[in-house]
C-alpha angles and dihedrals in degrees: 000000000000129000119284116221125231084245090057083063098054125092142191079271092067095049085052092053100046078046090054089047096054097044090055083060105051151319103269123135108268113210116194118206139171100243157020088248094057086049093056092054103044086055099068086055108032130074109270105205103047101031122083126186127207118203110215092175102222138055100230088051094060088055090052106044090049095082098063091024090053087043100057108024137053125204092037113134129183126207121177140164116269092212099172100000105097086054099050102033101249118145120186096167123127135173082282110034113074115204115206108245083215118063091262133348081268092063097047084062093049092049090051122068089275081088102060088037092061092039090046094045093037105033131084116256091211087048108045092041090059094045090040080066093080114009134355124256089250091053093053089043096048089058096067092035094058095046094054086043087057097042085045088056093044079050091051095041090053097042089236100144086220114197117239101157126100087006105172092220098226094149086062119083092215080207112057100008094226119132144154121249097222093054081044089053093038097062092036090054094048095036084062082046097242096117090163096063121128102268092179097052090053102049081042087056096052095039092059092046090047084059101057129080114252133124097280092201089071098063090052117101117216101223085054099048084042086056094044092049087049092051089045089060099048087063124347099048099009165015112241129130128251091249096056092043101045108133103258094048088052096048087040078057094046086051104044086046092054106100124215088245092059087055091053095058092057133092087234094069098039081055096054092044084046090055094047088062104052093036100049127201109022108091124199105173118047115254121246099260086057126088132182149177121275113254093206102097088067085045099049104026116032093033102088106337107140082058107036094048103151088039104056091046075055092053089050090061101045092056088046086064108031101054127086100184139071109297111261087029135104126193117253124262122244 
């Protein structure tokens, strides 16, 4: 039996209290989000000083923690991954949960030009130019990432629980990026310690779904297609260490490389702009004659910097090269 985390532990109950907490201090917004990831992007965009954001660590316990939340407390949003639900119809949105029009707030980066920045900062010319012959890196990428989205949702629609962390990617050739899905579902399958499950069943499942026609972009996970582009650098299309390309430096990099100008241009944003109006006067994004300081050097800098070393130095450089502005400065939000 492996070890449980502290998070495991924690319920809706939990998200309401630390609500609570926060209301008896003051009358900020209060944003409540998944997980630690979505908290680190929202902060580059939101107002600092009269925002603040709950993680409830889980999707299904910010559902649940809205009723008595909505009931007592105005100025509360939610705003959580869909994951599946574009796929399978499902829609779990209200006048105060925000569903992200992506699969999850990753994949929104890696569907704006963030995407091509980091590839183009962190990738090899020589490299991306041969492989740029025949298919783009997003397009290589994009192969692994749908077909563990679909076996994540086989997992989901079974109630398997099925194990993707920390996945050792046997079944991928890093060089080439070809692989086999039932190599893919094999070690998965081995890797959650179910070894006896139905394989068949479940590359019978993805290949029906790689056959239909539906926006592919919407079954990928983007902690999967982060890894995968970390793993791409380190051979097919560069030449990057492991350390530089480990998945949370890649998706802080996604992150530090996405403009305000590429927010603006998401539903995401529209969504949060929509919610301001009909809830005055809380406030999350800072208004266009505001301007503040970038919040990126505590991210890239302070986070993790006695471990990452060489990635951070890689982070540095992306930032040199991706910002417009004065150093230290972001544009204002409209």
């Amino acid at each position: 039996m492996g070890t449980r985390d502290i998070r495991d532990y924690l319920d809706e109950n939990d998200v309401v209290g630390e609500v609570v907490l926060l209301r008896a201090a003051n009358e900020n917004t209060i944003i409540v989000v998944e997980g630690s990831s979505d908290e680190k992007f929202l902060t580059h965009f939101i107002i600092v000083d009269e925002v603040d954001i709950v993680i409830a660590h889980g999707r299904e316990k910010v559902l649940k923690a809205m009723p008595p939340i909505r009931a007592r407390f105005p100025g509360v949003l939610c705003i959580i991954d869909a994951d599946f639900d574009h796929l399978t119809g499902t829609d779990v949105s209200a006048d105060d949960v925000i569903v992200t029009s992506e699969h999850d707030i990753e994949m929104m980066l890696v569907k704006s030009n963030a995407f091509n920045r980091v590839v183009g900062e962190l990738g090899s010319k020589g490299k991306l130019a041969a492989v740029g012959q025949d298919q783009s890196p997003w397009t290589i990428i994009e192969r692994p990432a749908h077909a563990l989205g679909c076996l994540r949702l086989y997992s989901a629609q079974n109630d398997l629980n099925l194990k993707f962390e920390r996945l050792r990617f046997r079944f991928l050739d890093k060089r080439t990026f070809q692989f086999a899905i039932k190599e893919m579902v094999q070690e998965v399958f081995q890797h959650s310690q179910k070894p006896n499950l139905d394989v068949p069943a479940a590359v019978g499942f993805i290949s029906e779904w790689q056959s239909r026609q539906h926006d592919r972009h919407l079954m990928c996970c983007g902690h999967d297609f982060a890894l995968l582009l970390g793993r791409a650098l380190q051979s097919l299309i560069g030449s990057q260490t492991t350390v530089a390309t480990e998945t949370e430096q890649i998706e802080r990099s996604l992150r530090l490389a996405f403009s305000v100008e590429d927010f603006r241009q998401t539903k995401l944003y529209d969504d949060i702009r929509a919610w301001e109006q009909r809830h005055e006067p809380y406030r999350c994004l800072v208004a266009k004659q505001n301007r503040t300081t970038v919040r990126w050097t505590s991210e890239g800098i302070s986070e993790g910097s006695a471990r990452l070393g060489n990635g951070v130095r890689q982070t540095l450089a992306v930032l040199t090269r991706l910002f417009d502005s004065a150093p230290g400065t972001i544009l204002p939000l409209t």
